[in-house]
Each structure stands twice: as C-alpha cells, then as structure tokens.
N, C-alpha and C positions, 0 to 999 in steps of 0.2 A: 878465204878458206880454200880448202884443197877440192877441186870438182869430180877427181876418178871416182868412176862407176864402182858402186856398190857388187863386188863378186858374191851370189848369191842364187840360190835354186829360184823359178817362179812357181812356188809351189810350198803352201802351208796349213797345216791340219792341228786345231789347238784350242781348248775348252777351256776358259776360267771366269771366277766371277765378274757381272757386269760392273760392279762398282767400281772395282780395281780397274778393270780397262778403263772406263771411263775417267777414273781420275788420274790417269796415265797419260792420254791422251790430252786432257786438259791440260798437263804440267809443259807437254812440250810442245805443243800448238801455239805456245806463245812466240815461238823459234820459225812457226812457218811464216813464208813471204806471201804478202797480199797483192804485191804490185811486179812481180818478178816477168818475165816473158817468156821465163821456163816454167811449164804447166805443170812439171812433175816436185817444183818447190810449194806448189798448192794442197801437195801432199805429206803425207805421214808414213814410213817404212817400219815394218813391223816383221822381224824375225827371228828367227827362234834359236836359245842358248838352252847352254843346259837348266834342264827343269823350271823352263820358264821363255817369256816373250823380252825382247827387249824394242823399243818404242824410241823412234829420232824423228828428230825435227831440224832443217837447217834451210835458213837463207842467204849462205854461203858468207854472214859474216857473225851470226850467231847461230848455235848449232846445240839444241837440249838432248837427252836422252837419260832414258831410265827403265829399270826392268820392274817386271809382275811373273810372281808362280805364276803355271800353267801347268795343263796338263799336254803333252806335244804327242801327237798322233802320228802328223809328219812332218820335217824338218823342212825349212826352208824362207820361203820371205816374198811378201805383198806392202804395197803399197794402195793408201786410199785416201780419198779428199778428206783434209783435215776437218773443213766446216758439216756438211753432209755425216759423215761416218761421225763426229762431235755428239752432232742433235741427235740420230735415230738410237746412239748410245745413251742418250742422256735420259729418252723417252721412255728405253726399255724396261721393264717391270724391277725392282730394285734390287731385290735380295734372290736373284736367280742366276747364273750359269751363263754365259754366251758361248757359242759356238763359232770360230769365223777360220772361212777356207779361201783358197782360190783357184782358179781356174784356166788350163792352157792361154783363154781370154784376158787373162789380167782381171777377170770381174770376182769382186770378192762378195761371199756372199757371211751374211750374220744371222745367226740364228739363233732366238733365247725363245722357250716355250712355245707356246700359237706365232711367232712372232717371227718373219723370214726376210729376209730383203738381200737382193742383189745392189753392189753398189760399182760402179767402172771403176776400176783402178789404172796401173800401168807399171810397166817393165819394172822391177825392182831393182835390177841389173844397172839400169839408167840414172837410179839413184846416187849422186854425190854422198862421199865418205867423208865422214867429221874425220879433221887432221888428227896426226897422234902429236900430243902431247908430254914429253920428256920430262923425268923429271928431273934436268940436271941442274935446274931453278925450283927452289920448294920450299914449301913452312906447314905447319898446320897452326889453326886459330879455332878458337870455338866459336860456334855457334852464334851465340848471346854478343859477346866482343863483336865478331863482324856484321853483326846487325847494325851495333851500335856505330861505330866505326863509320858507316854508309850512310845513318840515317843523321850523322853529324854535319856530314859533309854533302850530300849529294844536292842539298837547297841550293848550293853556289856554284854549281855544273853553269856553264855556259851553253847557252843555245843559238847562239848564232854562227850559220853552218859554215859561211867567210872564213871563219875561225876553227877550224875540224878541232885542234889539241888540245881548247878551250870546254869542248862537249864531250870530257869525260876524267873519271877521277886518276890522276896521276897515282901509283902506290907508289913508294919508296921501300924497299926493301934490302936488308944489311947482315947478314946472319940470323939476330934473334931480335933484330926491330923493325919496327912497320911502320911507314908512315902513309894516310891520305891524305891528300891533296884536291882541294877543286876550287876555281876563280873564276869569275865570270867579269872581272876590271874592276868593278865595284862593289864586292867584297872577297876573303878569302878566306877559307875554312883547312884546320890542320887540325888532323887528331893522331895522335900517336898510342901505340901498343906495344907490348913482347908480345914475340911468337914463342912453339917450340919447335924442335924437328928441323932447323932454319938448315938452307944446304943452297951453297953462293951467294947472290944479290944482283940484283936490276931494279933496275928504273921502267916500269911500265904505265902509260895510259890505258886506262879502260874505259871502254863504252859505256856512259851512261844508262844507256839501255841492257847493255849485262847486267850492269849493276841492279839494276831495277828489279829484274827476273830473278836475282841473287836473292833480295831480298823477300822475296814474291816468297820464296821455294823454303826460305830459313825454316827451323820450327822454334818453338822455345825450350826443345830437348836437351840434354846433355849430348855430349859428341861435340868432335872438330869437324873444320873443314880442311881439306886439302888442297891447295893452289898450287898450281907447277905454272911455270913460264918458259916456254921455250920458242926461239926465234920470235914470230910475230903473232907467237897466239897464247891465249893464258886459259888453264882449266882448272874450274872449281870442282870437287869431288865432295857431295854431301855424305855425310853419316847416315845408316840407315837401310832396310832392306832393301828399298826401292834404289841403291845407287847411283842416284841421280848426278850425271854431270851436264855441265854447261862450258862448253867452249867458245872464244869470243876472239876475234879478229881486234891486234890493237890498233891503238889511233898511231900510227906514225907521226915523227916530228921532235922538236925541242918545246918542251913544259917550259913559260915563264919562269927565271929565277927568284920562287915565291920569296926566300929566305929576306930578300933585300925588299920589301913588299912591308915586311913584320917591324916595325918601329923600335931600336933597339935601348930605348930609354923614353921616361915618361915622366910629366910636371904634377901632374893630378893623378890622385889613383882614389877610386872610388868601391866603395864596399854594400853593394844596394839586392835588396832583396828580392830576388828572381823574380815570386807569382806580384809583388807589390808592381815592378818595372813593366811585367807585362800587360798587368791589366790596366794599366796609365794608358801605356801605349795603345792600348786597344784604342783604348776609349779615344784618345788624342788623335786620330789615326781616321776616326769619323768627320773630323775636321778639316785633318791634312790632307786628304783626298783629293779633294777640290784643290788644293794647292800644291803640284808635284810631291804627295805624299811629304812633304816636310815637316818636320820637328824640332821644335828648338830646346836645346839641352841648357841651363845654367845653375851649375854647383856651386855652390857657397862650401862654409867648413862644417854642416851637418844636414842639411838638404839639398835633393835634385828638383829642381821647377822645369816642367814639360810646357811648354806653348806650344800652342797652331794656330793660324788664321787663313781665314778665307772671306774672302767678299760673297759670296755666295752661302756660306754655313754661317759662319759665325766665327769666333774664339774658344782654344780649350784650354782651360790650368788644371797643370795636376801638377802635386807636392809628395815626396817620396821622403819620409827618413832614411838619413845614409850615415855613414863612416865614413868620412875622407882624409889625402893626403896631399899637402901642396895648396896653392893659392887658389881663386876662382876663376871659374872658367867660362867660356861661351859657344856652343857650338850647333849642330844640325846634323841630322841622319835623316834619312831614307825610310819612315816608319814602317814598311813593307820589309825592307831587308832587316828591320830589328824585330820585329815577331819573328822570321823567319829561323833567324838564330834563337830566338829564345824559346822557340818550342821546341828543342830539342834537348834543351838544358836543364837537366834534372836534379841541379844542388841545388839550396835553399839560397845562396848567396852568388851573387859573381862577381869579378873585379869588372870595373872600366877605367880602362887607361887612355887617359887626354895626354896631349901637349900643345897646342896650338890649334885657334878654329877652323883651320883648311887641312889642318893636318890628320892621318889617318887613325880611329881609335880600335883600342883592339880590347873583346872583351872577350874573357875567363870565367870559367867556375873555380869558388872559392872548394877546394879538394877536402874532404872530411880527415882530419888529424890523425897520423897514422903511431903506433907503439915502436919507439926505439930504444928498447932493453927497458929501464924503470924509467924513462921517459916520454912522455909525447910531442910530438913534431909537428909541424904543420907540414901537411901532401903537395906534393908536384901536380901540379896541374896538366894533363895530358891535353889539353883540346883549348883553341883559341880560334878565334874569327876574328878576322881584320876588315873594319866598316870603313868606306871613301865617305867623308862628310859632304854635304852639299852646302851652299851658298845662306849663310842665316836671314840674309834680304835678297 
C-alpha cells in the first residue's frame, strides 16, 4: 500500500454516540498491525468529514475505514492506540454521548459523563493514506452472493507461506461473471456467479485475510457490494450508512492453471444425499484419525460403503443409499477435506464423480430444477470442489 502522510489539521472537536464509536473502531481495528516497527500502525486516524467522523485502519497491506454521524465542533484529525482507546470505549456507560478532542500534544482526550481520560496519541499528518482505488475495473454483487461465494471456497486457501499465490482466493472476473478460485494441491474449490454493473476484467488474487474481514463486515441485508480493482490493489465498498471500505494489497504472481486440475469426464457418477454423506463421515472420521484421516469409498449400482481402520480405534462401516452411474468403484479421501466441503453445501443432494482410484473426484450439488416456459430443467451447477484421493492401503 501507498505510505504518504495523511494531510490533515492535528486538531479535532466532535461529540457522538459511544456505541457508534465504539463499533467503529471495532470494525477497523481488525486492519491495525500488531507486529509492525511503525508505532503509529498501532493506531487508529479519526477525522472529520462532513457531518460526521470517518475511522481507518491500515497495516500498509490491508486498510479498513468507515464513517459515524457526529456532531463536529472543529475540523481536523487525531490519531490513538487501537487496543487502549478499544477498551476505555467499550467500558464507557452505553447509551450515552462521547466527547473526544485533541491537543497541540497529540494527546487525545474522551470524555462521556463523570468519565474523562487522556489517552497519547500521535502526529496524524505521519499517518499512511489508504491507496485510491479506480474504478476502471468494477462489478457489484450482493451481499448474500458474496458471502456465499467466500464461504465456498475460502476452506481450500492454502497456507503455506513458500507458496504466497496459493494463500489467497484467485477471482476471475469477465464483464458480468465471477469466478472464485482457491487450492491448497489437495483440493480445489470453484464457485461461479453473474455480477451487474461489470466494467473490463482481471484476473486478481486476494488475501485470505481480506477476505476474512470481508466476510466478518457482510450483513444479511439487501444491498450490493462494490469491488473495483485497480493495479495492485482491490476495494470492496459495503452498502450502508456506515460506508465501510476495505482495501487489500494483492498477492502478486501466476494462479495454478486450476481449469486442467478439474477432470474433464467421469466413469462413476454418484447421487448421495448430503446430511446422509456427512454424518457417515463424521462418524467414519472418529476412526480415520488415527489413520492419516483416511476413508475408503466403495460404490456398488445403489450403495456407498464408507470404511476406516485403525490399530489403535478400531473399524468404521457406514452404508449410504445412492443413485448411481457407471460400474463399481474403489477409492479414498482425506475425511477432514470432505466435511470441509460439505459443510458448505447446502442442497439436499450432491453429485460425486469417480474415474479411477488415484485419480481426482470432484463433487457438486445437485442444483434445484429451474422453469423453462411450460417446462422443467434440471439447474447448472455453479460450485464444484475437486478432492486428490489418497492411497486405499
């Protein structure tokens, strides 16, 4: 992110409710840096727009901000310790007013009721300015969609840090579609969407940890979100009084070519019923633990049989009614990366697609059947995850 000094008076005069600040401060405190060796990234910059505060946070590679009415006495901008100015806000009596100034000193002082405290601040002027963000890359999404969207994909984030490109979710973006992307080598999660409003296209990585705060900040309201992408940075723009943006330094680099990843034909195609598949696996999974998490898969043409063993626990079976397609098969997963996706997946049904026991399975939800004129169809499926099987002995 960009380091220039925040241009700004040291000098601000400004009364509003404590709640508001307080939960102001909370949203973008998650932006300050805990380990930086700049003392003034340990802080929060607070100043004044019209008829109202606006509130940032940045540790020069994620960067929050959002405003709260105020009432502005005098204009201008203070800085104060995130942690510290956090608590004494959070203590203050609930349904009352704060008052907060400062002083030729940088010391800012809060005042709600009997209640007064000086707290050190520092230069606001020394404060780092969140980049601007163009919008000559753009879409908006709702809400609810990119919740969804994150909370699809973000289990198969990679975290190993050798691997920077791997530790955040690729988007793909084309006009008016969206795709995300995240892979950790052993598996890989794609969900796709339409946007509206779509204006050019890039290919961006995102920080895991954006994304996190993304989802942290969503509500379950109506409203979109607004993404711009410009050079190396991406800004989400929430709905809502509080305007809350989040800007994100991307991961530089080439994304795996996931497409060749995705198994373009399948021998077995299985029809098994979500909550049935997952609480097998739970269960199976008490077993597998003790054994590299492993699980063994063997479809027949109308059951799935789950095994585990372990010399230490025991043996688990569990028997699934299915629907299938194709001969029988044998294979093994990773029973940790198969809850993983399937808590996320919220049809009744999902496909799994086998071809061979080494080779990689990719499972679907089966999409609720959509109206085409005096017709019904069966839905496209927006979202697949591809499982690396593991060794059955």
């Amino acid at each position: 992110m960009v380091a220039s000094p925040t241009e700004t008076r040291a000098s601000l005069k400004a009364t509003c409710p404590r709640k508001e600040l307080f939960e102001a401060v909370q949203t973008v405190g998650h932006a300050v840096s805990g380990r930086s060796a700049l003392p003034i990234l340990s802080h929060i910059l607070i100043r004044t727009e019209s008829n109202g505060l606006r509130l940032i946070a940045t540790d020069l590679e994620l960067g929050i901000s959002c405003y709260i009415p105020a009432q502005i006495s005098e204009a201008g901008a203070l800085t104060a310790p995130s942690r510290p100015f956090a608590e004494v806000l959070g203590n203050l009596p609930d349904k009352s007013d704060v008052a907060i100034s400062v002083d030729k000193s940088y010391t800012v002082r809060v005042h709600c009721e009997k209640s007064d405290y000086k707290i050190l601040g520092l230069p606001a002027e020394e404060y780092p300015s969140l980049p601007e963000v163009k919008d000559n890359v753009s879409f908006s999404i709702p809400q609810a969609k990119m919740r969804e969207m994150i909370r699809q994909t973000r289990f198969a984030v990679g975290t190993d840090e050798t691997r920077p490109i791997l530790t955040g979710i690729l988007m793909v973006f084309d006009g008016d579609s969206l795709k995300f992307v995240a892979t950790d080598t052993h598996r890989l999660a794609v969900k796709t969407a339409t946007v509206t409003n779509g204006n050019g296209s890039q290919n961006a990585i995102v920080p895991a940890r954006a994304m996190n705060e993304l989802t942290r900040l969503l509500t379950g309201e109506e409203g979109n979100v607004e993404v711009r992408l410009s050079g190396n940075q991406v800004m989400f723009l929430l709905p809502g009084e509080n305007q809350v943006q989040i800007i994100a330094r991307l991961i530089e680099g080439q994304f795996p070519n996931f497409q060749r990843v995705i198994p373009a034909e399948y021998t077995k195609r299985l029809i098994v019923p979500t909550p049935n598949l997952q609480s097998a696996v739970k269960r199976a999974a008490i077993v597998a633990r003790e054994n590299s998490q492993r699980v063994i898969f063997r479809a027949t043409e109308d059951k799935l049989v789950l095994t585990a063993e372990s010399q230490v626990v025991g043996n688990a079976y569990e028997e699934i009614e299915i629907e299938a397609q194709g001969g029988d098969i044998e294979t093994a997963f990773n029973a940790k990366y198969l809850l993983e996706v399937l808590d996320v997946l919220e049809e009744d049904h999902l496909y799994l697609e086998l071809t061979e026991a080494l080779k990689p399975g990719v499972l679907r939800p089966v999409p609720a059947p959509v109206k085409d004129g005096d017709t019904v169809v069966p839905g496209t499926p927006d979202y697949l995850c591809v499982l690396m099987p593991m060794q059955i002995y």
